[in-house]
N, CA, C and O atoms as a Tripos MOL2 file, in Angstrom:
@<TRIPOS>MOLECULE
protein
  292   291    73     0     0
PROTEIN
NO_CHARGES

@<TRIPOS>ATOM
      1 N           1.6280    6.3690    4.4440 N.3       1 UNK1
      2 CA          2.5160    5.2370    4.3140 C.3       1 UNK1
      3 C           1.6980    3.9710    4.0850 C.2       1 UNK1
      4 O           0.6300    3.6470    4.6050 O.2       1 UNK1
      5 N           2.5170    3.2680    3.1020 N.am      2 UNK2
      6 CA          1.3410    1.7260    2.7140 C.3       2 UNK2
      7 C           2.1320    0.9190    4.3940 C.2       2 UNK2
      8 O           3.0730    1.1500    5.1540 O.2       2 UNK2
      9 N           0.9180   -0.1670    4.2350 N.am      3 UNK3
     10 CA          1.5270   -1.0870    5.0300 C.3       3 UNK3
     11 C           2.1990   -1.9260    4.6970 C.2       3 UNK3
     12 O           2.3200   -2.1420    3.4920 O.2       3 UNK3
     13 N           3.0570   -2.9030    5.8900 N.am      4 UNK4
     14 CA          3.9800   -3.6690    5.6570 C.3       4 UNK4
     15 C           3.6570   -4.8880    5.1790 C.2       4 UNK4
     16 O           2.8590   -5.4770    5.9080 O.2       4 UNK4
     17 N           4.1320   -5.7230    3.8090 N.am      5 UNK5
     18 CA          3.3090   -6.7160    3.0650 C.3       5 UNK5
     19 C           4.3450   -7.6630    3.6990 C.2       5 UNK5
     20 O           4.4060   -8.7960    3.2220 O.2       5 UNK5
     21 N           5.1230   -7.3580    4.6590 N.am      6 UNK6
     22 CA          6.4610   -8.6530    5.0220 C.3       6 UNK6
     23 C           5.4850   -9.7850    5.5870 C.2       6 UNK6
     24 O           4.3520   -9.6250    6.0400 O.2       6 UNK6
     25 N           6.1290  -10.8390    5.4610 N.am      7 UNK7
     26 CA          5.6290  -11.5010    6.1510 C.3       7 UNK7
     27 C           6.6740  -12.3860    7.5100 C.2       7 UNK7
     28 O           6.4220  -13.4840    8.0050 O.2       7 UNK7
     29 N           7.8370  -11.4740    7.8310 N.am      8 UNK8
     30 CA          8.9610  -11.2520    8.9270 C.3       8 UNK8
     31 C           8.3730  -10.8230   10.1970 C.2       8 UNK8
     32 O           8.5530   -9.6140   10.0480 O.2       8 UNK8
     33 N           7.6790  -10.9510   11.5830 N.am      9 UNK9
     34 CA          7.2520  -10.9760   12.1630 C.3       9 UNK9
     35 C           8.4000   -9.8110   13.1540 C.2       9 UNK9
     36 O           9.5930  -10.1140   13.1300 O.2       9 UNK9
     37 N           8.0650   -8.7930   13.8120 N.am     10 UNK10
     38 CA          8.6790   -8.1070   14.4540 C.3      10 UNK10
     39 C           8.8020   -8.9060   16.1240 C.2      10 UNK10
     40 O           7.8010   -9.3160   16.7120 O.2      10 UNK10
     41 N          10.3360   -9.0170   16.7390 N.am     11 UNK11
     42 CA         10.0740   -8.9180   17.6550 C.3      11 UNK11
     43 C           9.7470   -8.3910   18.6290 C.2      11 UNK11
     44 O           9.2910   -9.0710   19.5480 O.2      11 UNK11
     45 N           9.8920   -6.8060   18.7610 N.am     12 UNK12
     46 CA          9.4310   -6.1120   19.7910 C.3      12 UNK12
     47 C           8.3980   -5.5320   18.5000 C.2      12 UNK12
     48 O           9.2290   -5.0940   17.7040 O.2      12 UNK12
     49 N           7.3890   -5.3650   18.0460 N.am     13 UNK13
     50 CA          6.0810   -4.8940   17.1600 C.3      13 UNK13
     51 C           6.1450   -2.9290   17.3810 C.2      13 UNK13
     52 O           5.8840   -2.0840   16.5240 O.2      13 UNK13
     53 N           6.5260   -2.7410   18.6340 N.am     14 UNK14
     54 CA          7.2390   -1.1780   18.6950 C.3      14 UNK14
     55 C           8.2400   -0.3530   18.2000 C.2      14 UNK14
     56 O           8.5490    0.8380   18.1640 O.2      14 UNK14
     57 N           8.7970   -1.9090   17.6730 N.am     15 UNK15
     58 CA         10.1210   -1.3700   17.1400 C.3      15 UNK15
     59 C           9.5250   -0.5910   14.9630 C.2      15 UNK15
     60 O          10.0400    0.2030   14.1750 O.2      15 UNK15
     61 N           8.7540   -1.1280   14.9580 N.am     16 UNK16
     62 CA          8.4590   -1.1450   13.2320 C.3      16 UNK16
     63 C           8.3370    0.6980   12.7450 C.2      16 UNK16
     64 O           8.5030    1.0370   11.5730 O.2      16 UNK16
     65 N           8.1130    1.4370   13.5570 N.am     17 UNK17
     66 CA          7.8740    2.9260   13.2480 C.3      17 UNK17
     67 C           9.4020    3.6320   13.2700 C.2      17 UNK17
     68 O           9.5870    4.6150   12.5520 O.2      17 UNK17
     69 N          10.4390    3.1370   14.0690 N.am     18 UNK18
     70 CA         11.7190    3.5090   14.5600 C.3      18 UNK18
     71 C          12.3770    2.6910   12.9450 C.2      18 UNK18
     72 O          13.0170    3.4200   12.1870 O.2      18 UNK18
     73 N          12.2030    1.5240   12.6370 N.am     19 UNK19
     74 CA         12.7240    1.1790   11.3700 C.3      19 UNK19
     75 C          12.4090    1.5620   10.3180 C.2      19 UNK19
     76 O          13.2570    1.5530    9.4260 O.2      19 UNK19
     77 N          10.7290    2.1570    9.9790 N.am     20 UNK20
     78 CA         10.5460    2.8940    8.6780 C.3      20 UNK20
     79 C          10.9970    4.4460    8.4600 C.2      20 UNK20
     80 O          11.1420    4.9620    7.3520 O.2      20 UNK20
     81 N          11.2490    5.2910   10.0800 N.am     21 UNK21
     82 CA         12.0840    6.0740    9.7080 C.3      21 UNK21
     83 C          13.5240    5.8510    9.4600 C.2      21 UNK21
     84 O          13.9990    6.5000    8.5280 O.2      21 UNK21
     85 N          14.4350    4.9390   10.2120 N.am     22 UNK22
     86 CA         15.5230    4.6100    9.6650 C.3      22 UNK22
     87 C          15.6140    4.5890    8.0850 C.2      22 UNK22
     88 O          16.4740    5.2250    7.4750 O.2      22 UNK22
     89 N          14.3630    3.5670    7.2950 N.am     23 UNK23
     90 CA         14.5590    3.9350    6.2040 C.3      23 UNK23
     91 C          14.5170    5.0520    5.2200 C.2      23 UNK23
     92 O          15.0970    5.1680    4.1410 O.2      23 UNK23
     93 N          13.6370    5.9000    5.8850 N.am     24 UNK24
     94 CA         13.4140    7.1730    5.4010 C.3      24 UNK24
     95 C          14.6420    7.9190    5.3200 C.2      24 UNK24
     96 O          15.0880    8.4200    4.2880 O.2      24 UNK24
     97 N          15.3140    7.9780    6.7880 N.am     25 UNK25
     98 CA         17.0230    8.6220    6.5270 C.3      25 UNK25
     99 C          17.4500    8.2650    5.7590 C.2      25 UNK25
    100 O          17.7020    8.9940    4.8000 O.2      25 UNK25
    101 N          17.7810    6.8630    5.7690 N.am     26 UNK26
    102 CA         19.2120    6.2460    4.9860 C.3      26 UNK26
    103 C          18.7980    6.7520    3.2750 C.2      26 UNK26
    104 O          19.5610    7.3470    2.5140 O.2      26 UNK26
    105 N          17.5000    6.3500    3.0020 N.am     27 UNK27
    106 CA         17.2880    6.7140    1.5000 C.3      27 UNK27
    107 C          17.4290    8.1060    1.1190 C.2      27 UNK27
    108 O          17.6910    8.5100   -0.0140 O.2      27 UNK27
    109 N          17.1760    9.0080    2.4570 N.am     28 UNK28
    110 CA         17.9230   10.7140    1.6720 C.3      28 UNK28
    111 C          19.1720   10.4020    2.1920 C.2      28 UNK28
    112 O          19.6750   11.2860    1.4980 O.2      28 UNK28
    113 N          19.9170   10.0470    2.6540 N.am     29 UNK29
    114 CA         21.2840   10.0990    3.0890 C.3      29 UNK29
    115 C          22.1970    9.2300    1.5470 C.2      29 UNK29
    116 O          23.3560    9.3030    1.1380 O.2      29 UNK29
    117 N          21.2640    8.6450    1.1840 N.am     30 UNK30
    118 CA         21.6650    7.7630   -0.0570 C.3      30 UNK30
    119 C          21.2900    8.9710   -1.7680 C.2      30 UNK30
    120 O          21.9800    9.2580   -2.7460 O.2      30 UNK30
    121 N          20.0870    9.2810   -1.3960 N.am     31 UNK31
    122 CA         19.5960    9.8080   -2.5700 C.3      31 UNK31
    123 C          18.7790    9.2570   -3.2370 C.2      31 UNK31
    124 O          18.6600    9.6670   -4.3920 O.2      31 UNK31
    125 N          17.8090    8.0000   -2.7280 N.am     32 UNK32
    126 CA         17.7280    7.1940   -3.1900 C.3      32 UNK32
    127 C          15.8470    7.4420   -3.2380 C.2      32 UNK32
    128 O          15.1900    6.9690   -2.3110 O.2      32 UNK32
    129 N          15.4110    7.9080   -3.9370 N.am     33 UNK33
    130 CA         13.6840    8.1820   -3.5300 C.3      33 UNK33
    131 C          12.6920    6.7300   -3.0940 C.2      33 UNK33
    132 O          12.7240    5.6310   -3.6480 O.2      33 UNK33
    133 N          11.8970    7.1340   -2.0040 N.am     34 UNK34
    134 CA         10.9310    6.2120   -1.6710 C.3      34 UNK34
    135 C           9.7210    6.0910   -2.4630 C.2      34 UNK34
    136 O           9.1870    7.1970   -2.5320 O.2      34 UNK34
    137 N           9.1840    5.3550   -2.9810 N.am     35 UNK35
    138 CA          7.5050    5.3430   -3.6240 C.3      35 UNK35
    139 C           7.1280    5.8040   -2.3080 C.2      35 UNK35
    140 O           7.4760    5.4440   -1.1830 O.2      35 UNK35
    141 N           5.9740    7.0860   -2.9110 N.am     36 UNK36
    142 CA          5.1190    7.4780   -1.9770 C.3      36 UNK36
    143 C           4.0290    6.3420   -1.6770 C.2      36 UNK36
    144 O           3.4090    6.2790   -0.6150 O.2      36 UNK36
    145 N           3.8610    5.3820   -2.8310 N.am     37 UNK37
    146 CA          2.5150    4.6180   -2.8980 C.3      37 UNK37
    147 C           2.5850    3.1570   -1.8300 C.2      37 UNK37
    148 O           1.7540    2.3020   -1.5240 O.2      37 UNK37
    149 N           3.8120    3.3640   -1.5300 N.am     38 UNK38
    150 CA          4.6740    1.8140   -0.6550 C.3      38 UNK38
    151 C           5.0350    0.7220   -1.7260 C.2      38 UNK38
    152 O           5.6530   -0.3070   -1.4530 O.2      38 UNK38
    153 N           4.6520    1.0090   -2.7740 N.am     39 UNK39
    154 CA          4.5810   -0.1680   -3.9410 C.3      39 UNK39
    155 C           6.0430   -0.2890   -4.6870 C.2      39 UNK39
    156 O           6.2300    0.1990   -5.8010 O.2      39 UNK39
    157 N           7.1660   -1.0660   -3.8750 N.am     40 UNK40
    158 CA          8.1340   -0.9070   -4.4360 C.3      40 UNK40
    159 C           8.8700   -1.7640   -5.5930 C.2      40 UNK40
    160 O          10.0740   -1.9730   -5.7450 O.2      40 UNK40
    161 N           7.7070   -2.2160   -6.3990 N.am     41 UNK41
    162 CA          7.9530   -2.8370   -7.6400 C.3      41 UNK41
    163 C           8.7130   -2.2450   -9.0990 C.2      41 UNK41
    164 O           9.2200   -2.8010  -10.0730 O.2      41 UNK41
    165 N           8.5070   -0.8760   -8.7030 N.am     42 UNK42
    166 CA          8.8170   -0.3970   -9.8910 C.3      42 UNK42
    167 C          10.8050    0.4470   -9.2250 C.2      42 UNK42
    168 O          11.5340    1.1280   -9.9470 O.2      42 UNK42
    169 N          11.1640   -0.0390   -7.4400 N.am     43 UNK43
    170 CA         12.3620    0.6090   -7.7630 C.3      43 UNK43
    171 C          13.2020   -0.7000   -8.5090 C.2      43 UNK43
    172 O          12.9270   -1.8620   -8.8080 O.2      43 UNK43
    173 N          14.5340    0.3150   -8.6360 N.am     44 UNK44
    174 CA         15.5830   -0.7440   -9.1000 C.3      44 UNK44
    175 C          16.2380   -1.7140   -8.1470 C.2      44 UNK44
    176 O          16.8110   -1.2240   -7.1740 O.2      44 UNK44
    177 N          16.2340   -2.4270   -8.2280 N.am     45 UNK45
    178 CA         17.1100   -3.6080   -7.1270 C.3      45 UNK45
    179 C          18.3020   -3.0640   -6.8420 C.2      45 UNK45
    180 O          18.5640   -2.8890   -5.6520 O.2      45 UNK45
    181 N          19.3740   -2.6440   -7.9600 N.am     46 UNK46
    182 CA         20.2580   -2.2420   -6.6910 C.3      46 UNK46
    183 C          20.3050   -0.8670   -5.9670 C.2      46 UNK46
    184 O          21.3360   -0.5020   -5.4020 O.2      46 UNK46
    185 N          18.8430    0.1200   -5.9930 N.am     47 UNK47
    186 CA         18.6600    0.7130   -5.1040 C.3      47 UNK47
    187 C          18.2350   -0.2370   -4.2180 C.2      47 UNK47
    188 O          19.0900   -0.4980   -3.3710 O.2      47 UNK47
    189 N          17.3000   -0.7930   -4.1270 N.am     48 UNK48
    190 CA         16.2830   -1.4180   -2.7460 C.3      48 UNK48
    191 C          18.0630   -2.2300   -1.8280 C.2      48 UNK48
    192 O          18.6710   -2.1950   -0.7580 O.2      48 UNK48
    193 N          18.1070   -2.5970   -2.6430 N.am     49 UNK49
    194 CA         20.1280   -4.1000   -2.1690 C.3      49 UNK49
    195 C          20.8100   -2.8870   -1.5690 C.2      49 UNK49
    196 O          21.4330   -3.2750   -0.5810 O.2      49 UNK49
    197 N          20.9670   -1.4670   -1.7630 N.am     50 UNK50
    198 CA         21.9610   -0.6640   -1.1120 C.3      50 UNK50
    199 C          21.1550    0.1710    0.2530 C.2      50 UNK50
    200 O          21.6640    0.5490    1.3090 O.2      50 UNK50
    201 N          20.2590    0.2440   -0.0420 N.am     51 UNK51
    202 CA         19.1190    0.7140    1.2880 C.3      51 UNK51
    203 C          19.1830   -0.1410    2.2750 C.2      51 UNK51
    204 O          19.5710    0.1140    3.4150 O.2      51 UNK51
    205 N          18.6750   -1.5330    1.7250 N.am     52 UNK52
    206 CA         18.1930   -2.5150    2.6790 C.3      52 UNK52
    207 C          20.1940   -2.9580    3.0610 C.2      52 UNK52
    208 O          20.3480   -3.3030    4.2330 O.2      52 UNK52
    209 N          21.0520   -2.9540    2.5110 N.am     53 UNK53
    210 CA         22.5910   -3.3290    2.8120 C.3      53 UNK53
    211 C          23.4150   -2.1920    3.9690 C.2      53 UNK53
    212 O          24.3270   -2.4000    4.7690 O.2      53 UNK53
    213 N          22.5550   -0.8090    3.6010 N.am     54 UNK54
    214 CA         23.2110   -0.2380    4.5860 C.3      54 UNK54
    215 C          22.4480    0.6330    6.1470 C.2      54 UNK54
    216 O          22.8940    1.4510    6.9520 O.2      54 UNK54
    217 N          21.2370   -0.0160    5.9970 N.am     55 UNK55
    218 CA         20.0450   -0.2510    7.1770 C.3      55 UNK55
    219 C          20.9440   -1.4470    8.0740 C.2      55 UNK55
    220 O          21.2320   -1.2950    9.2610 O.2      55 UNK55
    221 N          21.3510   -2.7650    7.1810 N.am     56 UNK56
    222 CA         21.4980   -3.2170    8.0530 C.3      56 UNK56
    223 C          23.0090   -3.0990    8.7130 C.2      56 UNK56
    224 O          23.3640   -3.5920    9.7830 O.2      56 UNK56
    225 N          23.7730   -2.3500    7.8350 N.am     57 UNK57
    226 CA         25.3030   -1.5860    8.1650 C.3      57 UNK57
    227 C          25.1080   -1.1260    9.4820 C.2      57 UNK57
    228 O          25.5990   -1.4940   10.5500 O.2      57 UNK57
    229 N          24.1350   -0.0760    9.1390 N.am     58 UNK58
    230 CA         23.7910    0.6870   10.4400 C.3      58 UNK58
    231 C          22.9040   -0.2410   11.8110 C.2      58 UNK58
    232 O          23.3740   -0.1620   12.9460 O.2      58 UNK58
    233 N          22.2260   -0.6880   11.6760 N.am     59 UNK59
    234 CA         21.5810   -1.6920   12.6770 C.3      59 UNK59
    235 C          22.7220   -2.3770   13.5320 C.2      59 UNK59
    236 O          22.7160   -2.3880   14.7630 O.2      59 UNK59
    237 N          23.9380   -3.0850   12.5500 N.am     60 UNK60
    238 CA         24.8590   -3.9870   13.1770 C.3      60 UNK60
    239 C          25.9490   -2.7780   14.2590 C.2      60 UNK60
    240 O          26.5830   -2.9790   15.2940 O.2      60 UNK60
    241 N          25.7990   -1.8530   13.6220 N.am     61 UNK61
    242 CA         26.8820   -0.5780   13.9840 C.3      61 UNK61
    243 C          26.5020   -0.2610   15.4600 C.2      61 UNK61
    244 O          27.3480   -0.1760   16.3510 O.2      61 UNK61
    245 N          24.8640   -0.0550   15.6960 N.am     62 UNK62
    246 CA         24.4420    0.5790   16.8300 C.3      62 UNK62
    247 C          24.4150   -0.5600   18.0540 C.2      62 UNK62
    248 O          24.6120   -0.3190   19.2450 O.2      62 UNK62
    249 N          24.1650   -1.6620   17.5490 N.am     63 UNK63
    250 CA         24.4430   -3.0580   18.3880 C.3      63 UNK63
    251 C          25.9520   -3.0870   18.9330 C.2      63 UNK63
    252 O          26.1600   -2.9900   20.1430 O.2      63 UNK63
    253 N          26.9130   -3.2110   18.0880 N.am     64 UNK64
    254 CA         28.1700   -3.4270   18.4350 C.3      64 UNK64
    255 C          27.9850   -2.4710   19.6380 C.2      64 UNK64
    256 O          28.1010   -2.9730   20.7560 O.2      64 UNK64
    257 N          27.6070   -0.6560   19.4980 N.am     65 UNK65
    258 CA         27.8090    0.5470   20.3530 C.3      65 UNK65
    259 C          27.5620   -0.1730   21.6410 C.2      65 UNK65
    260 O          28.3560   -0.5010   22.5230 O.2      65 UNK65
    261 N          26.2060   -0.3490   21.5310 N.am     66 UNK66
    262 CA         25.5460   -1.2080   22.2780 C.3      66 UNK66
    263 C          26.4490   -2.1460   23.6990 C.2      66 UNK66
    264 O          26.6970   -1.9010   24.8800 O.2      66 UNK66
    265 N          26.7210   -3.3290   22.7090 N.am     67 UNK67
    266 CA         27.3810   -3.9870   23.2970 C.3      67 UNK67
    267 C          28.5950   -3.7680   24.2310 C.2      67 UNK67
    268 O          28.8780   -4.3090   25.3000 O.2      67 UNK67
    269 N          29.3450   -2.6420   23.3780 N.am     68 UNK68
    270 CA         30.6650   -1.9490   23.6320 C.3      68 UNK68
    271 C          30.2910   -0.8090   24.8800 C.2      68 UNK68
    272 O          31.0300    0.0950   25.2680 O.2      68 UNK68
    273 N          28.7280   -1.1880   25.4450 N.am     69 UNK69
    274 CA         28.3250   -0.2450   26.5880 C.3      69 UNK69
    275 C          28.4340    1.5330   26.3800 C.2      69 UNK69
    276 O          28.3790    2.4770   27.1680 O.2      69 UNK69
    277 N          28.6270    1.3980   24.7790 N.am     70 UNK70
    278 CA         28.5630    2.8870   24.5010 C.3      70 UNK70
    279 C          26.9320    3.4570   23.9120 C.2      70 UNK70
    280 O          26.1810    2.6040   23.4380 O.2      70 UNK70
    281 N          26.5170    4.7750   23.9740 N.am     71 UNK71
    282 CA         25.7490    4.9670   23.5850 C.3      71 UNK71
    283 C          25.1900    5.3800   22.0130 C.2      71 UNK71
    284 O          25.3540    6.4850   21.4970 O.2      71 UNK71
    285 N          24.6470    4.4780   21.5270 N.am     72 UNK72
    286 CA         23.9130    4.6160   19.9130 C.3      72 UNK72
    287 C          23.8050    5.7520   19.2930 C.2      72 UNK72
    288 O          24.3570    6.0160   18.2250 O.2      72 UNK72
    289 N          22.6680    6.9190   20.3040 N.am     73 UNK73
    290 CA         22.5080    8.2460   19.6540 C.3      73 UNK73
    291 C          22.2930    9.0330   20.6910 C.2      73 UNK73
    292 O          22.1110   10.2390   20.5240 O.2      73 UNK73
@<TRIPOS>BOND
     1     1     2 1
     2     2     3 1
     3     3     4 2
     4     3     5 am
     5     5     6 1
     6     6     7 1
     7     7     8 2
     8     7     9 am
     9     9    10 1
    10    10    11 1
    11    11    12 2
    12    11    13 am
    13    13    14 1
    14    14    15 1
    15    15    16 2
    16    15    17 am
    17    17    18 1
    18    18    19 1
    19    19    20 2
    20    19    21 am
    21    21    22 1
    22    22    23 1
    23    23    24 2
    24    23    25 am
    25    25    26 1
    26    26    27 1
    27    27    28 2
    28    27    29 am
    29    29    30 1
    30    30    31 1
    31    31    32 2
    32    31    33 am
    33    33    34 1
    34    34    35 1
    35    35    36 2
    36    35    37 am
    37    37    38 1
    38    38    39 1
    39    39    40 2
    40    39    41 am
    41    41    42 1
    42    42    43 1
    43    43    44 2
    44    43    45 am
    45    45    46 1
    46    46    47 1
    47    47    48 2
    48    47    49 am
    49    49    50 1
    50    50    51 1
    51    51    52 2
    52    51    53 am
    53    53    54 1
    54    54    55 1
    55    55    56 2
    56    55    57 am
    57    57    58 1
    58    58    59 1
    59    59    60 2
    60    59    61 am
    61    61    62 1
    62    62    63 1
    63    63    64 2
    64    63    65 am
    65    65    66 1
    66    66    67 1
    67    67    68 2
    68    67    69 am
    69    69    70 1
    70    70    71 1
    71    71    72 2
    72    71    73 am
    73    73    74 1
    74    74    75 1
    75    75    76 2
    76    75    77 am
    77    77    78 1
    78    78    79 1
    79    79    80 2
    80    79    81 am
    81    81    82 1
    82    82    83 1
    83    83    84 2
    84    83    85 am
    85    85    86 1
    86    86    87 1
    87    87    88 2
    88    87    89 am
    89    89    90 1
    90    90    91 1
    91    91    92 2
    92    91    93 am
    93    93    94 1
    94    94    95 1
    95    95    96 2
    96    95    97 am
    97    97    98 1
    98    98    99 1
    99    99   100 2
   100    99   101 am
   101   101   102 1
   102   102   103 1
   103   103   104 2
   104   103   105 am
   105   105   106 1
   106   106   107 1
   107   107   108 2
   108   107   109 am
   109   109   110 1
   110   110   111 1
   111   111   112 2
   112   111   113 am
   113   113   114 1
   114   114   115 1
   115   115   116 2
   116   115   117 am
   117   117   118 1
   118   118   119 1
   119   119   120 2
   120   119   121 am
   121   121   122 1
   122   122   123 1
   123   123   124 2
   124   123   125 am
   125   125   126 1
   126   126   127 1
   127   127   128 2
   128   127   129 am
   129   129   130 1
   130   130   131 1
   131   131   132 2
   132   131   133 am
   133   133   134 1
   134   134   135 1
   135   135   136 2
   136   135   137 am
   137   137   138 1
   138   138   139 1
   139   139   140 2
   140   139   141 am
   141   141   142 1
   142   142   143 1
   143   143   144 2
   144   143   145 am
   145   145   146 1
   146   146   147 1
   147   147   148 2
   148   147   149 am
   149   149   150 1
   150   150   151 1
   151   151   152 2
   152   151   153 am
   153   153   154 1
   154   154   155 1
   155   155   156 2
   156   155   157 am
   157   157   158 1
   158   158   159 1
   159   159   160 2
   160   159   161 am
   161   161   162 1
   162   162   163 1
   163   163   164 2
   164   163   165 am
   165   165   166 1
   166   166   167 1
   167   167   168 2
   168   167   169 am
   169   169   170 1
   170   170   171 1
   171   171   172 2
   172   171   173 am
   173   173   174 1
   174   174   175 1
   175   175   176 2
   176   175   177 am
   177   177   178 1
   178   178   179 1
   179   179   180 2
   180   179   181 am
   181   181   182 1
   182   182   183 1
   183   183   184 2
   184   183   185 am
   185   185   186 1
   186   186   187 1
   187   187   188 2
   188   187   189 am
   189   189   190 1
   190   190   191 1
   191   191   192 2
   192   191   193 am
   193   193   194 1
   194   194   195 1
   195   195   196 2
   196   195   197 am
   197   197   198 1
   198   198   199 1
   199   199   200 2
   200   199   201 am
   201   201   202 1
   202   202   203 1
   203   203   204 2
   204   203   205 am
   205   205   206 1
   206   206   207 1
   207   207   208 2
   208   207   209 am
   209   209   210 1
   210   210   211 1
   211   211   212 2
   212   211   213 am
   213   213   214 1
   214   214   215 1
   215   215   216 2
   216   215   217 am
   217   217   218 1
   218   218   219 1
   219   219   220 2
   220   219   221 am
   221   221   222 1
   222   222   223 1
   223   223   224 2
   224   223   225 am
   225   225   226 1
   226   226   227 1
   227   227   228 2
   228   227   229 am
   229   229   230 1
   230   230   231 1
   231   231   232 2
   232   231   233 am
   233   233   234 1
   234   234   235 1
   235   235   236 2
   236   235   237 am
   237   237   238 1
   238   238   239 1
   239   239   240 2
   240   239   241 am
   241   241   242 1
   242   242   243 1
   243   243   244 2
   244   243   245 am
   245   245   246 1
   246   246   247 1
   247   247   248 2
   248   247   249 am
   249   249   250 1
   250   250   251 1
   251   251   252 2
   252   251   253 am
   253   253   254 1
   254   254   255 1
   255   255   256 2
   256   255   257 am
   257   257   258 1
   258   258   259 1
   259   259   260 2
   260   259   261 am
   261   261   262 1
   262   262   263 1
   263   263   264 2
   264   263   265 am
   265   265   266 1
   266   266   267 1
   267   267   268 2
   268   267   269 am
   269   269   270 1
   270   270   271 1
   271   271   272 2
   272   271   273 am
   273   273   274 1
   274   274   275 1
   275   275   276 2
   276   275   277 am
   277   277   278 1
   278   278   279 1
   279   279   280 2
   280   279   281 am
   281   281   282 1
   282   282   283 1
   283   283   284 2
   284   283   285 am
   285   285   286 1
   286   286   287 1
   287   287   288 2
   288   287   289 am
   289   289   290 1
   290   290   291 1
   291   291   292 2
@<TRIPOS>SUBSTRUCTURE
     1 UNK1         2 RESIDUE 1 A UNK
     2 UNK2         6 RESIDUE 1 A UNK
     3 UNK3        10 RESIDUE 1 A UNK
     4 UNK4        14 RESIDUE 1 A UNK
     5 UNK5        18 RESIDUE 1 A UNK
     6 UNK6        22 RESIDUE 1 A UNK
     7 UNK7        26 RESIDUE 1 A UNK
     8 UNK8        30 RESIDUE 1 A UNK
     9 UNK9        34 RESIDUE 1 A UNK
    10 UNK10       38 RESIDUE 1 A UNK
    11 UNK11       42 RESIDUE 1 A UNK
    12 UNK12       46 RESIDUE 1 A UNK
    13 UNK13       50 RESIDUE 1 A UNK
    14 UNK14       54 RESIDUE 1 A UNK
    15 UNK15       58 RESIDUE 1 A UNK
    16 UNK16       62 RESIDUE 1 A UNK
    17 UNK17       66 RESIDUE 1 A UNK
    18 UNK18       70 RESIDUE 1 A UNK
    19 UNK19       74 RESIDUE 1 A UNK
    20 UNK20       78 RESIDUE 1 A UNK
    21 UNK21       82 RESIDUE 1 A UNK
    22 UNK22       86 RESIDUE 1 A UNK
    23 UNK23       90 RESIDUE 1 A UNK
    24 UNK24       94 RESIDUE 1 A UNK
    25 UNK25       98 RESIDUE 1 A UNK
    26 UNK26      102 RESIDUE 1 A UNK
    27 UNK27      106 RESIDUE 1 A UNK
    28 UNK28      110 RESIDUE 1 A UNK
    29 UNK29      114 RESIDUE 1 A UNK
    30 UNK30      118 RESIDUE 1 A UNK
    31 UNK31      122 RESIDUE 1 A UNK
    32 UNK32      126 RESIDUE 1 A UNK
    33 UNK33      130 RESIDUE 1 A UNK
    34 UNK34      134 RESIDUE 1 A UNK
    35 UNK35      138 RESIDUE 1 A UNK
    36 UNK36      142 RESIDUE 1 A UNK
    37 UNK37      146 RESIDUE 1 A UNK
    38 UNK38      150 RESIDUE 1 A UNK
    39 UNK39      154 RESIDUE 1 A UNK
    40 UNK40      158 RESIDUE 1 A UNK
    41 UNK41      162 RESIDUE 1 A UNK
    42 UNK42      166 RESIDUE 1 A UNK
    43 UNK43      170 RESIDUE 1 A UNK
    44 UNK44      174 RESIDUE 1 A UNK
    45 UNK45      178 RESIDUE 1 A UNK
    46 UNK46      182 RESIDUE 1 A UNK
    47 UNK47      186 RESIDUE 1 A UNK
    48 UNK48      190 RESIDUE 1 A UNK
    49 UNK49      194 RESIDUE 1 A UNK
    50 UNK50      198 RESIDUE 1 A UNK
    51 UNK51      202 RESIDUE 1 A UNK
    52 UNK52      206 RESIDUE 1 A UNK
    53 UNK53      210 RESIDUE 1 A UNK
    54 UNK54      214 RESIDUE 1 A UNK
    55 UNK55      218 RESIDUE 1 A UNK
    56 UNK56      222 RESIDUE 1 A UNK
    57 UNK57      226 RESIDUE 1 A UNK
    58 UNK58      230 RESIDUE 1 A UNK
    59 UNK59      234 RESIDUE 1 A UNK
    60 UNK60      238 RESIDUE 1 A UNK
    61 UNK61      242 RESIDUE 1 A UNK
    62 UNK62      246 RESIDUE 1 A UNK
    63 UNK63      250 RESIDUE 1 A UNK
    64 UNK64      254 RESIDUE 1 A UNK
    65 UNK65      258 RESIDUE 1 A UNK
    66 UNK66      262 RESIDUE 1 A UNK
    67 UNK67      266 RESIDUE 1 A UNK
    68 UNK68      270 RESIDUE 1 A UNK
    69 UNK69      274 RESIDUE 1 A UNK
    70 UNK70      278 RESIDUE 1 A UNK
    71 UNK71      282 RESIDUE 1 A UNK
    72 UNK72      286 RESIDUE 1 A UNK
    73 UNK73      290 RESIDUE 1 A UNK
């Protein structure tokens, strides 16, 4: 895996391995292939806009659970 070129600062820094597999699901759950190289210049935007749109679908989803004192997974 390349590293992360963000320059978005993690708040818990533990959390960053739990989010690159999230992305790993959602993109087979999508169909959507990852560059093996991390170099994601060459995908299409509205793959990267539907990955990164329904990461955060799911992120907001497990919060609400969350909140709602139910359990995530």
């Amino acid at each position: 895996m390349a590293s992360n070129r963000s320059s978005n600062s993690l708040v818990v820094p533990q959390a960053n391995a739990a989010l690159d597999q999230m992305k790993y699901e959602v993109a087979q759950e999508l169909g959507i292939q990852i560059p093996q190289d991390g170099y994601y210049g060459y995908m299409a935007t509205r793959d990267a806009g539907a990955l990164g749109g329904y990461i955060t679908r799911k992120l907001v989803q497990i919060a609400e659970q969350q909140l709602a004192g139910k359990s995530s997974r």
